[in-house]
C-alpha positions in Angstrom: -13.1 15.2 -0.6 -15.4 16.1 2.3 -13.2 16.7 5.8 -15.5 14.8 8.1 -14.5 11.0 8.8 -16.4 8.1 7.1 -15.4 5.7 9.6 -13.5 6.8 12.8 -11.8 4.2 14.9 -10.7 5.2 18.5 -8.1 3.5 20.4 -9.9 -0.4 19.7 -8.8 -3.6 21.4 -10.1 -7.1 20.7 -9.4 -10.7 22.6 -10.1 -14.2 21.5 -9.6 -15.4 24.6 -5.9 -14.6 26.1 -4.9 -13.7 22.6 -4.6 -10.5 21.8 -6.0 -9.7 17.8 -6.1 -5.5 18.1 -4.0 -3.7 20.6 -5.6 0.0 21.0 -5.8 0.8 16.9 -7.1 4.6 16.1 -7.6 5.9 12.6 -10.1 7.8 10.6 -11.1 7.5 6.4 -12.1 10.3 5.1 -15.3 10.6 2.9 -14.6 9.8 -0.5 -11.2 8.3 -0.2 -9.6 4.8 -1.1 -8.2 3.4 2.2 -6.3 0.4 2.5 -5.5 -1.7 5.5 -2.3 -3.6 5.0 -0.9 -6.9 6.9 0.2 -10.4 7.1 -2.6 -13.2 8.1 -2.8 -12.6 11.7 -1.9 -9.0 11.8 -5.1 -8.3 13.0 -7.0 -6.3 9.4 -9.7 -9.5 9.5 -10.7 -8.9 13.0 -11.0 -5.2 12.3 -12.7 -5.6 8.7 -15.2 -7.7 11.1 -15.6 -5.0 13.5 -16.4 -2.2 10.6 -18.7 -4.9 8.8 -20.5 -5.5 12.6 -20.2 -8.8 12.2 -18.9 -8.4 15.6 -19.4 -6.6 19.1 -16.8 -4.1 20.0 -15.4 -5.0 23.2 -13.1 -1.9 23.8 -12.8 1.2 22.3 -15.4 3.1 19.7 -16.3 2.9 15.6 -18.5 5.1 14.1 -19.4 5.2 10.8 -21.3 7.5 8.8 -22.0 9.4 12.0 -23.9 6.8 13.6 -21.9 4.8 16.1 -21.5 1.4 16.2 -22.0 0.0 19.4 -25.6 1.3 19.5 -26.7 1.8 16.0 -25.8 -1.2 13.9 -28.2 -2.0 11.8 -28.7 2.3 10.6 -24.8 1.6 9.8 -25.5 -1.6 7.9 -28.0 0.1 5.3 -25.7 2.6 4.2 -22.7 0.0 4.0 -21.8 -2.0 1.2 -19.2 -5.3 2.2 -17.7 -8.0 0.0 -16.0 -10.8 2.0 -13.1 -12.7 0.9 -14.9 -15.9 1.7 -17.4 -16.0 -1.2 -21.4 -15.0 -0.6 -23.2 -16.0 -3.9 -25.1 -18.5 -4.5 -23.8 -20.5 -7.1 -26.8 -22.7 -8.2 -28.2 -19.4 -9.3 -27.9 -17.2 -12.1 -26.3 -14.0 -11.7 -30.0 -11.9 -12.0 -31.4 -14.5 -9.2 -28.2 -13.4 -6.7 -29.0 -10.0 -7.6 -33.0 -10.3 -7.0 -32.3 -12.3 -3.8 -30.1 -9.5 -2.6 -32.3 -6.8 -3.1 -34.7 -8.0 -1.3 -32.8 -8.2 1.7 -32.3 -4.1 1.3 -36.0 -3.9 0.7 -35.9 -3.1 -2.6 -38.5 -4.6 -5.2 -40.2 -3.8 -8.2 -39.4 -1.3 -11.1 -36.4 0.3 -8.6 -35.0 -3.4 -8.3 -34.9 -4.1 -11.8 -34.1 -1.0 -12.7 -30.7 -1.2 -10.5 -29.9 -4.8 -11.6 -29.4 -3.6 -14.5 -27.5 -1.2 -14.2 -25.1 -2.5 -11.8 -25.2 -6.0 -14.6 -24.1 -3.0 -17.4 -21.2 -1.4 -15.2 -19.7 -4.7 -14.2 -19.8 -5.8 -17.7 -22.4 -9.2 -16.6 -25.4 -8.3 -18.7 -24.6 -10.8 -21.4 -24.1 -13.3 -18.9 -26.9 -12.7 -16.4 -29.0 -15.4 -16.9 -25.9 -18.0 -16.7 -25.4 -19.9 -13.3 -22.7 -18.8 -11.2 -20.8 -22.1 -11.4 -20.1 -21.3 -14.3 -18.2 -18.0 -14.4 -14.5 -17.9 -13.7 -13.6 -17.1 -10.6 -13.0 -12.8 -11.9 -16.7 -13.0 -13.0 -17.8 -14.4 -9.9 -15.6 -11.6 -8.1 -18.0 -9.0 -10.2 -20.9 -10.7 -8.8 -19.8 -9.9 -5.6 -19.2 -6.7 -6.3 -22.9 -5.9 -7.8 -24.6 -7.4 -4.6 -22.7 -5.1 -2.5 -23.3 -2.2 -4.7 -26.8 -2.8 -5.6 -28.4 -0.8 -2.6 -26.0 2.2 -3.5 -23.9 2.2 0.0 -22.0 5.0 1.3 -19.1 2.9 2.6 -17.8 -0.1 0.3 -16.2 -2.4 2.4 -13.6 -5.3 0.3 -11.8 -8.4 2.5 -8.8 -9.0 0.3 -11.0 -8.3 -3.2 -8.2 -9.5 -4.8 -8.1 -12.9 -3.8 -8.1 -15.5 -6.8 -8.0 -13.4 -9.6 -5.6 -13.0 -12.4 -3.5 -9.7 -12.8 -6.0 -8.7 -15.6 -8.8 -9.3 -13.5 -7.3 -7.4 -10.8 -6.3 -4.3 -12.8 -10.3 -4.4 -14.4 -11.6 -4.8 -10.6 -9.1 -1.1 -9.4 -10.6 0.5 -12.8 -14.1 -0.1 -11.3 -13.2 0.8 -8.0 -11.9 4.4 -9.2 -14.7 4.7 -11.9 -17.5 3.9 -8.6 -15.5 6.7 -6.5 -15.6 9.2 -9.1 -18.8 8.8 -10.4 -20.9 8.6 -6.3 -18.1 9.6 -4.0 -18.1 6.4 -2.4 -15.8 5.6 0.5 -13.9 2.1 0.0 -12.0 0.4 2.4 -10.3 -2.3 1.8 -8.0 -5.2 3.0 -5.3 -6.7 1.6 -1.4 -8.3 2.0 -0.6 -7.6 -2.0 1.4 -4.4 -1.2 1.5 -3.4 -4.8 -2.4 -3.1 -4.5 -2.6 -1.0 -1.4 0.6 1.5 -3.0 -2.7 2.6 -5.6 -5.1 3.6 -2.6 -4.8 7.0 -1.4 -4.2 6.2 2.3 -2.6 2.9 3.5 -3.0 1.7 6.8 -0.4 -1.2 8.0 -1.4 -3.2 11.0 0.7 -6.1 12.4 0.4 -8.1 15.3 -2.8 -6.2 16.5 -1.0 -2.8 16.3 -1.2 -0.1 14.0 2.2 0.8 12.5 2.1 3.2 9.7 -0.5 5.4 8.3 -0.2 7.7 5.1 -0.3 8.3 1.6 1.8 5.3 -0.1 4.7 7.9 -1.7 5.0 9.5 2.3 5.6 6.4 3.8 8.1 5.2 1.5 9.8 8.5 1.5 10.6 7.6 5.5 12.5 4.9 4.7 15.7 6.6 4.0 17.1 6.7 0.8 17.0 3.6 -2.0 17.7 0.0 -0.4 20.3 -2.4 -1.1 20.1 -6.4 -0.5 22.4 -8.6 0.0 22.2 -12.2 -0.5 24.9 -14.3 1.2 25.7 -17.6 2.9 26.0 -16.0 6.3 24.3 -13.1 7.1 25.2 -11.9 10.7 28.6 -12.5 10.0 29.0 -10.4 6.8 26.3 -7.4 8.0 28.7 -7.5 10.9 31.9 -6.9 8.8 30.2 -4.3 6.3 29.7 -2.3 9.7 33.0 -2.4 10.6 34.8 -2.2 7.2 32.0 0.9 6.4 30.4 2.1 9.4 27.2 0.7 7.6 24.1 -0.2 9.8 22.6 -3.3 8.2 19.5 -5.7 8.5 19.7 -9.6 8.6 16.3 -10.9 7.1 16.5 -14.6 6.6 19.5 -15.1 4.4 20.1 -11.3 3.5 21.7 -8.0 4.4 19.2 -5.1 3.7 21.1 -1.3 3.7 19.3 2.0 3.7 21.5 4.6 1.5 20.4 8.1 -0.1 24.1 7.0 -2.2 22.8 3.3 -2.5 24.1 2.8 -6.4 27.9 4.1 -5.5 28.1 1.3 -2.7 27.2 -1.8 -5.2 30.8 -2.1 -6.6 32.9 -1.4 -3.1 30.4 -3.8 -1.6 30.6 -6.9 -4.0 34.9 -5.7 -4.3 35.5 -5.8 -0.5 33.5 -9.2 0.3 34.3 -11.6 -2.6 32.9 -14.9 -2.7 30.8 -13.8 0.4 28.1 -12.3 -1.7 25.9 -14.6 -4.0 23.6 -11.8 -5.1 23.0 -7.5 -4.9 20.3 -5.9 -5.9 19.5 -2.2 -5.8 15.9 -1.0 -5.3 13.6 2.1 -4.6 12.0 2.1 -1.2 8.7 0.1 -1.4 5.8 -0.2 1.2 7.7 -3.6 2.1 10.6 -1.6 3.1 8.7 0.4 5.0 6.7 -2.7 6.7 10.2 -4.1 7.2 11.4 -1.0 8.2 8.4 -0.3 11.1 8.4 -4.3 11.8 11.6 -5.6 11.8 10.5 -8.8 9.7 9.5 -9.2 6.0 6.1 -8.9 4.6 5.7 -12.7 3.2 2.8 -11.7 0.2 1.4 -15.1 0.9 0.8 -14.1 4.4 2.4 -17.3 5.9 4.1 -16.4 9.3 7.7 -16.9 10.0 9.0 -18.2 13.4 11.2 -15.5 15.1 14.3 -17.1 14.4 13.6 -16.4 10.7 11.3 -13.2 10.7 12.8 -10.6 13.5 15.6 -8.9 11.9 19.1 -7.6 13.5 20.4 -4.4 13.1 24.2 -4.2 13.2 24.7 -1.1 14.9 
């Protein structure tokens, strides 16, 4: 994997008026890697996938991609980038050659080159047998390969994917990662992508989490779980505060009220299940016993819970308390 930076973002900051959507967010992705930006909806990874796709003007701070800089050279970044958007792009009273034709032409290809790479990208995606069926007509994990073969079709440097995942069954999902890594492998592609299924960013080789327009982790998916502290504990009760209040003082345990739990951090996490439901009973409805996940760490760098749907809790709900 080649050292320089594919994309480099330096200290960014966006407004929609008096809102802030990205609060001074540096990274870098490396050439060749699989990135993932993490977050709720309105964490801020749209505006930025905007701002790498320049569908939008930076207002402060810089992006360059591919060596070329964004706020002057745009359209020199926009050859050499590839981008699938959540919301869909094909046209669906076409068939899946015509969205391919159409697209190519927009990346000045035509003739023998065109059809040449329609084909192949029709072959890899497994859509040959279906490319001269209308779009309407696919389910919606063919239409997703559709997608994918427009923005692959002019052989971009940087693959860009808004929550690929979107609609598609586990099947479909696990087939859309095997192309993803097959695509890497073969040309060295970058991809970045967005998503809030944190099962799907653990498989990229970086993951990014932004919330509320600031960046709060970045590293490989096994690093940042190994800051979390040892394997986690939750506790489902009737009264939260209360009982994270009484396993401090009982245990000298620091705990976390989420919603109607108690979350522990323990390297000794299994030996505490038994003294835990033992000392509190009745108080406890449920205990489970996990390894750290990227949730933990979001809840962990947050202090609220990663809701997969990305539907946004009011504060009395989502900010946590530590019982200290």
């Amino acid at each position: 994997m080649n050292a320089d930076p594919a994309i480099d973002v330096r200290n960014v900051t966006f407004h929609y008026g008096q809102r802030r959507a990205l609060n001074n967010v540096s990274f870098d992705v490396r050439t060749g890697e699989f990135f993932a930006l993490v977050g709720p909806n309105g964490g801020g990874k749209t505006t930025l996938f905007r701002l790498l796709s320049t569908l939008v003007p930076l207002q402060q701070g810089e992006v360059e991609m591919l060596g070329f800089e964004a706020r002057d050279h745009a359209g020199e970044i926009r050859a050499r980038l590839g981008v699938v958007f959540q919301a869909p792009s094909v046209d669906q009273k076409l068939t899946v050659r015509e969205n391919l034709h159409h697209q190519g032409h927009l990346y000045g290809l035509g003739g023998h080159e065109l059809r040449q790479r329609e084909e192949e990208m029709l072959a890899e995606l497994g859509l040959s047998q279906r490319a001269n069926e209308l779009v309407e007509k696919l389910s919606g994990g063919l239409r997703r390969r559709v997608e994918l073969a427009k923005g692959m079709l002019h052989r971009p440097q940087v693959l860009l994917l808004d929550e690929p995942s979107t609609g598609l069954d586990p099947g479909a999902r696990n087939d859309l990662w095997a192309f993803l890594e097959r695509l890497r492998q073969s040309d060295g592609i970058t991809i970045l992508l967005t998503t809030h299924l944190l099962d799907e960013a653990g498989r990229a080789d970086r993951v990014a989490i932004i919330d509320e327009g600031a960046l709060v982790a970045l590293d490989t998916p096994d690093s940042l779980k190994a800051t979390v502290g040892g394997d986690t504990i939750t506790i489902e009760t009737d009264d939260p505060r209360s009982l994270a209040a009484d396993i401090k003082e009982r245990f000298d345990l620091a705990g976390t009220v989420i919603g109607d739990s108690v979350r522990l951090e323990r390297p000794d996490a299994h030996r505490w299940i038994t003294e835990l439901v033992e000392a509190f009973p009745g108080r406890i409805r449920a205990i489970t016993l996990g390894k750290p996940t990227l949730e933990d760490v979001f809840i962990a760098r947050t202090g609220h819970r990663f809701w997969a749907d990305g539907a946004a809790l009011d504060d009395s709900d989502a900010r946590s308390t530590i019982v200290s």
